[in-house]
Residue, then its C-alpha position, 0 to 999 in steps of 0.5 A: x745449741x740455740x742461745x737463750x733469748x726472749x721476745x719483748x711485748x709488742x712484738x712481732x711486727x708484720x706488713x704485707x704489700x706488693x713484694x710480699x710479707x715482711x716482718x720485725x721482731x724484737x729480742x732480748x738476751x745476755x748482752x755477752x751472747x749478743x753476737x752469738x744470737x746474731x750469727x745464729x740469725x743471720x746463717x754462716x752460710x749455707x752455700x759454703x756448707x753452713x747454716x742458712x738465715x733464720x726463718x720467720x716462725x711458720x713461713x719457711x720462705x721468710x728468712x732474717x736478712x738484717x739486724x739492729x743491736x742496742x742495750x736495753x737498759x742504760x746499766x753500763x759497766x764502768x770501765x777506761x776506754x784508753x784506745x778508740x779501735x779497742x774496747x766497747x761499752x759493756x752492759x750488765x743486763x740485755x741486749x735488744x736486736x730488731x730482726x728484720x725479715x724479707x721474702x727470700x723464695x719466690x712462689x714457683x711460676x710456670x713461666x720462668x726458668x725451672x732449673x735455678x740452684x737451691x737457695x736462689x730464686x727469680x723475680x719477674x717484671x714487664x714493661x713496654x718500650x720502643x724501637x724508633x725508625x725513621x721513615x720518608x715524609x711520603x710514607x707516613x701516616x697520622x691516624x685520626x687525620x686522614x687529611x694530613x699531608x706530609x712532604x716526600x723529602x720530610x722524614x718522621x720517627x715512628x716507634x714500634x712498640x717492644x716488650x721488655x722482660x726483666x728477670x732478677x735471679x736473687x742471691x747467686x753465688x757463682x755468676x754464669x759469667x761466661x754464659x751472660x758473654x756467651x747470650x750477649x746481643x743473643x736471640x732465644x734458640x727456643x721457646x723462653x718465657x713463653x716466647x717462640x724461638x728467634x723471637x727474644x734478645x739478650x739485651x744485657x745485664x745488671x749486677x749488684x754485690x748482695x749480702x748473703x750470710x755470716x759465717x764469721x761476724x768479721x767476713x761475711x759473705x757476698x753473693x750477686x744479685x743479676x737483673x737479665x734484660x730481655x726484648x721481645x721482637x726488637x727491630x731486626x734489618x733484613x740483612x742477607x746473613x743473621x744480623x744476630x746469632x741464637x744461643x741457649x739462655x738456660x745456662x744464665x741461670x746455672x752457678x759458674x763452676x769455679x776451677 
């Protein structure tokens, strides 16, 4: 049953940029149902058989993800407060919560992996880096000064341009822990973000604790987020035996089943 609530005059707030819509409302209700209304928007997740974040009124992929809860009105209840961990201010009136919502699904993209757990979803980015190698004097060449002589027993870097591509897989209950072992310092065993097999290296990974739901106002609920790191045609020696090996990276988007 929804907790009884009105929208105050001015709202709602929306913004539209680089990562998407984002948007704020402003609530009131009972300052006693105060709580209640914040479980109700925030889920008390979804992963673990409950409810999932509120979403933005006609845009399913909006979802609450914060919230800001004030009086509305200076109309306290007089009242002793004799110990600092027991007791609040209590208010006749209304409490007024600023919903925060963000993008929490991502529309679907042809390139990057299918096959993530409902609920989750991938952001994409690209950029350039480079991969630095040390050449004699003698082998080097300056292009736009065909003139320029460098002596043999000199030694100049040369970078050779590489593709990073990064992946953030969003709101992940179950890292693949295993698997992000397994694919470390790994090369592609097939085709994977477009690029042919042997071509892409497993070049790490970032985790970051994220705020997923709250099912009980005092044990909310944390998931990952795992920024994946990938590079395309990095520098390889030309070694007789495989400098790297070749692993399937469709499993570092699958939860990990927890004995």
């Amino acid at each position: 049953m929804s907790i009884p609530f009105k929208e105050l005059s001015g709202s709602p707030l929306e913004s539209f940029g680089p990562r998407g819509m984002k948007a704020q409302r402003r609530l009131i209700c009972a300052w006693p149902d105060r709580r209640l209304l914040v479980q109700e928007l925030l889920g008390d997740g979804y992963e673990f058989g409950g409810n999932a974040p509120a979403n933005y009124p006609g845009s399913p992929n909006i979802a609450a993800v914060k919230l800001e809860v004030e009086p509305l009105a200076d109309d306290m209840v007089r009242q002793d407060l004799t110990n600092v961990t027991e007791g609040l201010n209590g208010y006749r009136g209304f409490a007024k919560i600023t919903v925060h919502y963000e993008l929490l699904a991502a529309p679907p993209d042809a390139r990057l992996p299918q096959d993530a757990p409902p609920n989750t979803f991938l952001t994409y980015e690209m950029d350039l880096d480079a991969d630095a190698v040390r050449i004699p004097g003698g082998d080097l060449f300056w292009p736009g000064n065909a003139a320029a002589v460098f002596p043999a027993a000199a030694q100049g870097e040369v970078r050779l341009p590489v593709t990073v591509h990064r992946l953030t897989w969003h709101r992940v209950v179950s890292p693949p822990w295993t698997a992000i072992r397994a694919c470390q310092g790994a090369l592609n065993d097939g085709e994977f973000l477009g690029v042919a097999a042997g071509a892409l290296l497993f070049d790490g990974v970032r985790a970051i604790r994220e705020f997923l739901s709250l099912p009980d106002l005092d044990d909310p609920r944390f998931g990952w987020r795992l920024e994946y790191r990938f590079r395309e045609k990095p520098l390889i020696t030309a070694a007789a035996a495989p400098l790297f090996r070749s692993e399937d990276f469709a499993p570092l988007f699958r939860f990990e089943e927890l004995s």
